[in-house]
C-alpha positions in Angstrom: 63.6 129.6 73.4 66.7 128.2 71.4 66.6 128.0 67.9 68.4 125.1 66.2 69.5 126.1 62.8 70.3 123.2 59.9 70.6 122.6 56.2 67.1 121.7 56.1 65.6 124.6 58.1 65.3 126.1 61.9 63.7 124.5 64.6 62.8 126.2 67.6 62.9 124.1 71.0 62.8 125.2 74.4 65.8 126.2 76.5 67.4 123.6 79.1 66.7 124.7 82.7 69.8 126.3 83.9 70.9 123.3 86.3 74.6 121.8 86.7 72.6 118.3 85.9 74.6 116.5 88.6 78.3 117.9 87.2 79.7 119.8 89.9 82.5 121.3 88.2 84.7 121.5 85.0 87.0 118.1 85.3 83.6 116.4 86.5 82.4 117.2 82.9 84.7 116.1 81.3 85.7 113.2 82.7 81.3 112.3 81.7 82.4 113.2 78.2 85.2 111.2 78.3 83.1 108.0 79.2 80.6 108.4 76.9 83.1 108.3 74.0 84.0 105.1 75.8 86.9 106.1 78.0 87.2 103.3 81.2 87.6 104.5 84.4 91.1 102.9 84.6 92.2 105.0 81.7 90.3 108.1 83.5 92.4 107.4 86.3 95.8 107.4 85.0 95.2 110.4 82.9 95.1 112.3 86.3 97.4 110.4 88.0 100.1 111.6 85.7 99.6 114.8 86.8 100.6 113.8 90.4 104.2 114.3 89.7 106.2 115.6 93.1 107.7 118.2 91.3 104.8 120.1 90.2 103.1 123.3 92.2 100.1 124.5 91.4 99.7 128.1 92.7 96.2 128.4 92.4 93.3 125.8 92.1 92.3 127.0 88.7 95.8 126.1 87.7 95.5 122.1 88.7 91.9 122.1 87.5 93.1 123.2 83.8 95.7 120.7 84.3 93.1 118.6 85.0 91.1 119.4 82.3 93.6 119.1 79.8 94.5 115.2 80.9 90.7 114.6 80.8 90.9 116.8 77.1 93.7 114.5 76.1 91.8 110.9 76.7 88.4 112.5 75.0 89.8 113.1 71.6 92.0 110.1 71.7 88.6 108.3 72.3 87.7 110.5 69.2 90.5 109.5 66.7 90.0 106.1 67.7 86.3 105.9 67.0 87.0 107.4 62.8 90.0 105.5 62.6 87.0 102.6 63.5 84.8 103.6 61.2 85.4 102.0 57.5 
């Protein structure tokens, strides 16, 4: 059971099965985060295109999916800033 804690008391609901709910992986995450804060998939896109530059070598696989992750990180807060800049 997980208990949600507020200003206006606790509130005890149950606990999400433990499934990946479709998300395979990190970068899979957060590229759904970044389009529910509105990101396209054109600007998804680019954001890891850019990190297709010839002179880069990843030496492991966790090192291009933080790389990854970070791009993805990137277009997710924009999204962010541009939703309170937005907001009057």
């Amino acid at each position: 059971m997980l208990v949600l804690t507020h200003s206006r008391g606790s509130k005890a609901v149950p606990s999400l099965p433990s499934s990946n709910f479709g998300i395979d992986n990190k970068v899979d995450l957060f590229k759904q985060m970044a389009r529910i804060v509105g990101a396209s998939s054109s600007e998804i896109k680019e954001a890891l295109e850019a990190l297709a530059k010839p002179h880069i070598i990843y030496a492991t696989p966790q090192e291009r999916e933080n790389e990854e992750i970070q791009a993805l990180a990137k277009v997710f807060v924009d999204k962010i800033k541009g939703r309170s800049k937005a907001v009057p």
